[in-house]
C-alpha positions in Angstrom: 16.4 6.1 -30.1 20.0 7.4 -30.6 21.6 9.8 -27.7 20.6 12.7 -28.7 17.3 12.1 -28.9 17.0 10.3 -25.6 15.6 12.1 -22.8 18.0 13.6 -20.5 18.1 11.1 -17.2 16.8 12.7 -14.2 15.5 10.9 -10.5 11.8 11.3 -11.6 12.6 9.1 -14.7 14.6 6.3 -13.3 11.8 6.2 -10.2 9.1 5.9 -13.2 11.2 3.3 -15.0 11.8 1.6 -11.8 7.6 0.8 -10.6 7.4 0.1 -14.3 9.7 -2.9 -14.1 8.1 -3.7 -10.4 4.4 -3.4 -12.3 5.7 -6.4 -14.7 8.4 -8.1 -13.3 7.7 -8.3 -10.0 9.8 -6.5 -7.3 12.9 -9.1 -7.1 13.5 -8.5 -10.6 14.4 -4.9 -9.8 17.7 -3.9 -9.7 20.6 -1.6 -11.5 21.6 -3.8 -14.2 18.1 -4.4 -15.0 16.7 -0.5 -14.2 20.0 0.3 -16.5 18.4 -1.9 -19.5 14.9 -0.6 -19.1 16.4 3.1 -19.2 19.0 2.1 -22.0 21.8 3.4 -20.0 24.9 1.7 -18.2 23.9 0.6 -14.7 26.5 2.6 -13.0 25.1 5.7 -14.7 22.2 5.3 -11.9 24.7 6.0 -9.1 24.5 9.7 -9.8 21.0 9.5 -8.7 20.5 6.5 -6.6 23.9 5.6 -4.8 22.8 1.6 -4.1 19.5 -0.8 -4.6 18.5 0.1 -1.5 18.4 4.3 -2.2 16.4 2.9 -5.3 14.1 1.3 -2.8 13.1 4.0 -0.8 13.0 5.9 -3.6 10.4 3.6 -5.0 9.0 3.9 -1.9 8.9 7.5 -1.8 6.9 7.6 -5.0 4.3 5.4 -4.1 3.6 7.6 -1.4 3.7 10.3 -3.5 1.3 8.6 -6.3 -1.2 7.7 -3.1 -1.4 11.8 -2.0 -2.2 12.9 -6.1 -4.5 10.1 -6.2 -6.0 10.9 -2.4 -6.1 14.8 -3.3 -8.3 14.3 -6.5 -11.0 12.9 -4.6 -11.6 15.0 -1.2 -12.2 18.4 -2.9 -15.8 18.0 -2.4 -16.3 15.4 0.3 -18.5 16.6 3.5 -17.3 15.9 6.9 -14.2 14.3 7.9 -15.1 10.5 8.0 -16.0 11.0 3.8 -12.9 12.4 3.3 -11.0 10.2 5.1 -12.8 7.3 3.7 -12.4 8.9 0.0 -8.4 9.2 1.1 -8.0 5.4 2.2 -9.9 3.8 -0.8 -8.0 6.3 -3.1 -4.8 4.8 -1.7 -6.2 1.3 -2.5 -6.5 2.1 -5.9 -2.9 2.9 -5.9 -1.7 -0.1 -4.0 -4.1 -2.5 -6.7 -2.3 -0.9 -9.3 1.3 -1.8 -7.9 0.8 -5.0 -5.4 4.5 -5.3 -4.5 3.9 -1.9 -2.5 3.2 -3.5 0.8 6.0 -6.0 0.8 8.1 -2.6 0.0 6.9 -0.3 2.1 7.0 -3.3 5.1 10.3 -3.5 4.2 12.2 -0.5 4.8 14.5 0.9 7.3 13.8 4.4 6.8 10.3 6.6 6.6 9.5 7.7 3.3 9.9 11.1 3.4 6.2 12.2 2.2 4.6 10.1 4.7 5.0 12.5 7.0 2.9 15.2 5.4 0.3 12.4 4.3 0.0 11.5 7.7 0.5 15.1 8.8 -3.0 15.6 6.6 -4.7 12.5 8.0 -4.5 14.1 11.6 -5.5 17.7 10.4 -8.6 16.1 8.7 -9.4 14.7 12.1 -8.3 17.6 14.7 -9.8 20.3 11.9 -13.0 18.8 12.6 -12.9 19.1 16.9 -11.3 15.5 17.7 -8.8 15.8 20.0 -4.7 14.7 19.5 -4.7 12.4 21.7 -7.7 10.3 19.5 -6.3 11.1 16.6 -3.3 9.1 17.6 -5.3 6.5 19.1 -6.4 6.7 15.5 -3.6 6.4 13.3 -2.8 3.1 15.0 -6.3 2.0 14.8 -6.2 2.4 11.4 -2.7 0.9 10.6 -1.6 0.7 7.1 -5.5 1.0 5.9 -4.9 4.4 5.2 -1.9 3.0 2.9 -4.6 1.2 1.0 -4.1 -1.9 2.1 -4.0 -3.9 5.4 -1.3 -6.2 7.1 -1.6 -10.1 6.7 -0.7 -11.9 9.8 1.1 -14.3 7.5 1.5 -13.4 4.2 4.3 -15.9 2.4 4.4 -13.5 -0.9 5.9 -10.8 1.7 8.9 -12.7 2.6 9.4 -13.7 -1.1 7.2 -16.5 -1.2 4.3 -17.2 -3.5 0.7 -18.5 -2.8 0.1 -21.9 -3.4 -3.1 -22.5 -4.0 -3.2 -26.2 -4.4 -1.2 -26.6 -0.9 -3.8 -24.2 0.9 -6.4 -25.8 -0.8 -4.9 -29.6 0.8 -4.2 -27.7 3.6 -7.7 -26.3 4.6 -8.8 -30.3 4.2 -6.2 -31.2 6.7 -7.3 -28.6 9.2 -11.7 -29.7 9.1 -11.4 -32.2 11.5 -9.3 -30.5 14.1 -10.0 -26.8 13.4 -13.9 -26.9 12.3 -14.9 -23.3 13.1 -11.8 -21.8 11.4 -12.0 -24.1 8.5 -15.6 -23.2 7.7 -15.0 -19.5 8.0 -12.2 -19.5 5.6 -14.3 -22.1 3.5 -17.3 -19.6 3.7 -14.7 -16.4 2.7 -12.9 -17.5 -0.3 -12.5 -14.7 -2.1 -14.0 -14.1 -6.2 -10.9 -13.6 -8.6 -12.8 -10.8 -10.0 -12.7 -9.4 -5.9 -9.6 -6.9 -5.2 -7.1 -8.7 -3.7 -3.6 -8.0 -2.1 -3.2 -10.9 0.3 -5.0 -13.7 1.5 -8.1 -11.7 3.2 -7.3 -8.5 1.8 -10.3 -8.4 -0.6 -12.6 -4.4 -1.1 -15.6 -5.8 1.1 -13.0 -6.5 4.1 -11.7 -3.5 3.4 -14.2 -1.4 3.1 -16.5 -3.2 6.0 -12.9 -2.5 8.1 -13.2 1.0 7.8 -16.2 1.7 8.0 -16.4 0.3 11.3 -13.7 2.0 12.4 -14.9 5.5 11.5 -18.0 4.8 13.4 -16.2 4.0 15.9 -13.9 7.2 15.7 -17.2 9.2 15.5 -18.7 8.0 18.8 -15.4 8.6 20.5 -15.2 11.9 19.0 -19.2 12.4 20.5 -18.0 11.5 23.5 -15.4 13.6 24.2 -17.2 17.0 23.7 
């Protein structure tokens, strides 16, 4: 494609091109020189739009967010009630987060709040007090819920999220190691191993935990909500 016929380079684009190379590459592999070569442009023509890797970051980051609200407002037109829609909006924002799984490590990672977060979150709550529950358990909710309604939730320890990598081998020796002195734990995590074909984005992150997580938790938020009135 010659310069003329290449598309002018805006921030949309070189967000785009950016979760493209995290899709495939991973997100270590993404920074200016490489963003540059996937665009076709010098590296420091990204400046003008991204002053630094870590503007491109929380740009990323912003995205994401902003890819989780489309996704979340397709699917809560014609939900009943508040706990459907909220349940629609969580596993909608799972679907995002399967698509890219280097969003939790990023969105763990930052310094700064995406910027649309507040309005998702902003929505979560009116969902909740539109429907009679009160501020102050709608806050007690948000933290209930954690990053679930990010899609995902947050591993104790996770090694891929401080740039580590599963070894599967070494857990495998390591869950041996542990049956004699740790037999209840052991044959929990024995009993749980997870299908490959199961949605995964850490080591118990799998749909049925995520799914039997919230829908335990929005039972519970209903019978709060009942007994407040």
């Amino acid at each position: 494609m010659t310069t003329e016929e290449r598309p002018p380079l805006t921030r949309d684009r070189v967000l785009a091109a950016a979760t493209r190379v995290a899709d495939v590459e991973g997100l270590k592999a993404l920074t200016m020189r490489r963003l540059g070569a996937e665009l076709g442009v010098e590296a420091m023509s990204l400046y003008h739009h991204l002053p630094g890797k870590e503007a491109l970051l929380d740009g990323v980051a912003d995205a994401l967010i902003a890819e989780i609200q489309a996704a979340a407002a397709d699917v809560v037109d014609d939900a009943t009630g508040w706990k459907e829609r909220l349940r629609r909006t969580f596993l909608a924002a799972r679907v995002v987060v399967l698509r890219h799984p280097w969003a939790p490590a990023l969105l763990g990672a930052r310094t700064t709040v995406p910027p649309r977060l507040f309005a998702y979150y902003d929505g979560i709550v009116g969902t909740m007090t539109g429907a009679g529950l009160s501020h102050r358990l709608a806050h007690r909710a948000v933290h209930a819920f954690g990053t679930m309604a990010l899609g995902f939730t947050q591993e104790l320890f996770r090694p891929e999220a401080a740039g580590g990598a599963a070894d599967v081998d070494a857990a495998e020796a390591d869950l041996a190691a542990m049956a004699e002195r740790l037999p209840h734990l052991t044959a929990m995590v024995a009993a749980e191993l997870h299908d490959a074909a199961d949605p995964v984005l850490g080591w118990c992150d799998s749909q049925t935990e995520f799914e039997f997580t919230l829908a335990l938790l929005l039972d519970g938020l209903e019978r709060a909500a009942a007994a407040q009135r």
